[in-house]
N, C-alpha and C positions, 0 to 999 in steps of 0.2 A: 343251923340255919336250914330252912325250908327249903326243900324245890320242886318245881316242875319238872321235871326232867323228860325228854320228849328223847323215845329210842326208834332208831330205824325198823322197818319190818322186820329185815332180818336176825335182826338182836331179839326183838318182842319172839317172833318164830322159835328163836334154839333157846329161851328164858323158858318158854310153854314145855319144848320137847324136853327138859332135862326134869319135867315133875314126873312124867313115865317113866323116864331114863332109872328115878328115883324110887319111885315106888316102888318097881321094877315088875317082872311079869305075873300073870295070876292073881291081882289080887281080892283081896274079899271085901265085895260091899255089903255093906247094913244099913239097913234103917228103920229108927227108933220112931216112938211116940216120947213126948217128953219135953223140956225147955234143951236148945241148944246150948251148948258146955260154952266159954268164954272162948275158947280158938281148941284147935287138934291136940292139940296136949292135955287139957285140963280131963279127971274126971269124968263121968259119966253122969253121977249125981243117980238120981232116980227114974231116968228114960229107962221105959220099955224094949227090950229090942224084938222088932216085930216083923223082919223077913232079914234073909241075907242071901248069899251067894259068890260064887266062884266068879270073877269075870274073864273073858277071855285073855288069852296070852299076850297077844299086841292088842291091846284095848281103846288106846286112842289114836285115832290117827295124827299123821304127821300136821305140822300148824302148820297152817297156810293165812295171811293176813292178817296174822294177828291175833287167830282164833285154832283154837283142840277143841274138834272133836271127838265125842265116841266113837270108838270102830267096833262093829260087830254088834253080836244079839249078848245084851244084859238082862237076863230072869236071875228070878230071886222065889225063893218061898217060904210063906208064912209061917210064924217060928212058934212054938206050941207059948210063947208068953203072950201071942197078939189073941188079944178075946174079939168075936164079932163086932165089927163096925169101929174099929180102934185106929183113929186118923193118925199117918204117918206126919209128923214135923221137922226129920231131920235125918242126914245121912252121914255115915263114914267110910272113906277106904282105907285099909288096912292092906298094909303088903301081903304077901302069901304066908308068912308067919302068924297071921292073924290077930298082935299084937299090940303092931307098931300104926298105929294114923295118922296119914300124913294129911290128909286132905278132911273139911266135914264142910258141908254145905246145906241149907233150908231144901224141903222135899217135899211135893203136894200132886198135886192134879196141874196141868197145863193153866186154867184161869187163874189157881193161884199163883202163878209167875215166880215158882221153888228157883234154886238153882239145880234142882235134879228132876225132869218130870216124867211121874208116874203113870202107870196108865190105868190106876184106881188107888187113889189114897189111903183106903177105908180097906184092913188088912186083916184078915183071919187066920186062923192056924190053918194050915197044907195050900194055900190058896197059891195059883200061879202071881206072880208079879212079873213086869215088865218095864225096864227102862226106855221111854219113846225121845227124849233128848236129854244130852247134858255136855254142854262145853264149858273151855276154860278159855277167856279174852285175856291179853294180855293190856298193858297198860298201854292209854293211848290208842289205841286202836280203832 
């Protein structure tokens, strides 16, 4: 059977903080050109991966409202498989193992309204990149 289920702030808040608790510190974001896989487990299929990077140790801040945000400066650089002008579509984090993905989400420029945004799409090999926003809402919220 279906539900609605409506959670207090504070349940939504420690449901947000236990996906950092999870992934846990350090981990490595990517991001591909390419169709996104069906969810974080599946394959990769034939995405490009076109920048990555280290993120910082405590990476998101604590949830407040309902809502994670980033914490700290996310760069990344262009990985010798992105040719000039090669638009990002999608992203993954990966624990510090570099392995495991626990999270992947849509990735663009701010007008396209990603769940990760960039602060240029359009990704060449050594090029700096920059993450300017990405949170996670919790349900209800």
């Amino acid at each position: 059977m279906a539900q609605d289920l409506i959670y207090s702030v504070a349940v939504r808040n420690a449901r947000l903080d236990v996906v950092e608790t999870t992934v846990g510190t350090s981990p490595k974001l990517r991001i591909y050109a390419g169709s996104i896989p069906a969810d974080a487990d599946a394959a990769l299929g034939g995405a490009t991966l076109l920048a990555e990077g280290d993120l910082p140790s405590d990476w998101m801040a604590a949830a407040s409202s309902g809502v994670k945000g980033k914490n700290g400066t996310w760069n990344l650089t262009g990985q010798s498989g992105a040719g000039a002008g090669t638009d990002a579509t999608f992203f993954r984090v990966y624990r510090s193992n570099g392995t495991t993905c626990d999270i992947q989400g849509t990735a663009g420029e701010s007008a396209d309204t990603p769940d990760l945004v960039l602060d240029n799409k359009s990704i060449a090999n050594g090029q700096a990149i920059s993450v300017s926003a990405f949170d996670l809402t919790g349900g209800n919220a």
